[in-house]
N, C-alpha and C positions, 0 to 999 in steps of 0.2 A: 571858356576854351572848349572848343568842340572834341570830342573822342574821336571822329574820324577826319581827317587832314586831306587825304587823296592823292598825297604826296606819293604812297610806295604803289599805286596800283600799277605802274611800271613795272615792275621787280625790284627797284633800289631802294634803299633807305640807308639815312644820316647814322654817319657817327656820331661824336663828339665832335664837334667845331664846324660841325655842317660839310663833312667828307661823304659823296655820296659814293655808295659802293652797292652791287650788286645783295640781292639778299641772302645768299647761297654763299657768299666771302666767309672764310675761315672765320674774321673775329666775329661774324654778327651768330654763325655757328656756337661759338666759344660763350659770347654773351647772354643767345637763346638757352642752350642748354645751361649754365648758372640759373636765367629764369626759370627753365621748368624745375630744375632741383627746389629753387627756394618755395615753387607752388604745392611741390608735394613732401617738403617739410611742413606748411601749412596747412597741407592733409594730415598730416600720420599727428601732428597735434592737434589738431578737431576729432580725432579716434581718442584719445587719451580718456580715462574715466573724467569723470566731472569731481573733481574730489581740492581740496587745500593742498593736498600731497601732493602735486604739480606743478605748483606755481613758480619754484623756484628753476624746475625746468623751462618752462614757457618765460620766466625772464630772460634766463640765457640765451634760447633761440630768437628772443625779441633781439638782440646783440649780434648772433650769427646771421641772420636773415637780412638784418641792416647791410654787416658786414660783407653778407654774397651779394647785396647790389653795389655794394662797393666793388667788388670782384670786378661785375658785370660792367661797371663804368669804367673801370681801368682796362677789359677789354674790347669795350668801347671807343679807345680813346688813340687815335691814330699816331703812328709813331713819330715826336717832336712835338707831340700836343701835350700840356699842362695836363693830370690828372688832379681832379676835385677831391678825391678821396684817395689817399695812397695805400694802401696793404701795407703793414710793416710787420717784421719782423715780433715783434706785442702779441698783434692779433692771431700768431701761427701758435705764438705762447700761451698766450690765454686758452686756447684749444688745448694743447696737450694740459695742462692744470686740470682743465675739466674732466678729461680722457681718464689722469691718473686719480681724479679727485671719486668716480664713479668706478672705475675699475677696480679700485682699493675694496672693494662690498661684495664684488661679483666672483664665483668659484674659477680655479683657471682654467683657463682651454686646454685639454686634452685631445679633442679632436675639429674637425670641419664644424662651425653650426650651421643647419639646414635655414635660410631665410623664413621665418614663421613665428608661427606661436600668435601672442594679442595681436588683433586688424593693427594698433600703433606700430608698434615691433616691427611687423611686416614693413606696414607704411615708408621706418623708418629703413627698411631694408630698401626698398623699394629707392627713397631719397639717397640711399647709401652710392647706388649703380649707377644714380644720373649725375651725381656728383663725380663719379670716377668717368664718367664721359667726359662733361664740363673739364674734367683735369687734361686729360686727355687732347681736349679738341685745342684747351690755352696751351697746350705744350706746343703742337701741331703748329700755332697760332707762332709761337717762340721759333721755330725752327727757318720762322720768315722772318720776322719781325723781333723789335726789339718787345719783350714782356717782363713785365715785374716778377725775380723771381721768388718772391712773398707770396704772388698770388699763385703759383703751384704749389708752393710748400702747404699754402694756406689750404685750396683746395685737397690736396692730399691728405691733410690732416682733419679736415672736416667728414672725409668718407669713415676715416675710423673712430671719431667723435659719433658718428651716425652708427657704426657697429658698436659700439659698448653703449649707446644709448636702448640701443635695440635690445640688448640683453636687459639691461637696466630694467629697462620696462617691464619683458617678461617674466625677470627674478621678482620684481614689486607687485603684480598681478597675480603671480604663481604659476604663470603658463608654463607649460613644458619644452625645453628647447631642448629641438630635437639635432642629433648631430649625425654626421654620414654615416652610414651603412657598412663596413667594410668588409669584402666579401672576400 
């Protein structure tokens, strides 16, 4: 199989079932941003120290990361078309489990925290925003079209799985997280 096809040098590319749609269409939007979040989920865990103490984290994302091309296909996947992979209801749970399973460690929020602290942290901060795009552009995607609504809950719940991880990280490294200013 060749990497390049020469199929989109027009501007269109396939959905799912071979629906050809302009490249700039809300779901390829909706599906692109899911990909760039899960790319720099796969940043902000190549920043992580190199240590055993991780591992359990980087299974999980091995799960989530699965899980957001699953997203990405189901917003791939034109309305009346079969989805391969469904979002249910589990995988929004399985999230919050994680949320409350890491947050239970972390001191509570009293104020705003400033994005920072560890390059991971950040990173993750960083995947936090493009996932709240990704949520965002599949909502946008819903107000046309028929969309799973698993796969908002699910994206909405992955940005704040991405902000308690972010802490996470920093409480376990010792960085300092820094919170707003108030003047």
């Amino acid at each position: 199989m060749k990497i390049y096809t020469k199929s989109g040098d027009k501007g269109e590319t396939s959905l799912v079932a071979g629906v050809r749609v302009p490249k700039f269409a809300d779901r390829v939007e909706a599906y692109g941003t899911c990909d760039e979040a899960n790319s720099q989920i796969g940043l902000a865990l190549s920043l992580l120290p190199q240590s055993d103490e991780w591992n359990e984290l980087h299974a999980v994302f091995h799960i989530i990361q699965t899980k957001l091309f699953h997203v990405g296909a189901e917003l791939a996947t034109p309305e009346g078309k079969k989805v391969g992979w469904p979002i249910g209801e589990e995988d929004v749970t399985f999230l919050e489990e994680q949320i409350d399973q890491l947050d239970a460690n972390l001191p509570p929020l009293t104020n705003f925290i400033l994005p920072g602290g560890h390059p991971a942290a950040a990173a993750f901060h960083i995947a936090r925003t493009v996932v709240r795009r990704a949520e965002r552009k599949a909502v946008h995607v819903a107000t046309q079209e028929q969309v799973n609504k698993a796969v908002v809950k699910y994206l909405n719940r992955l940005s704040d799985y991405l902000f308690v991880v972010a802490r996470h990280v920093n409480k376990q490294v010792g960085a300092v997280e820094k919170t707003l200013h108030e003047s």
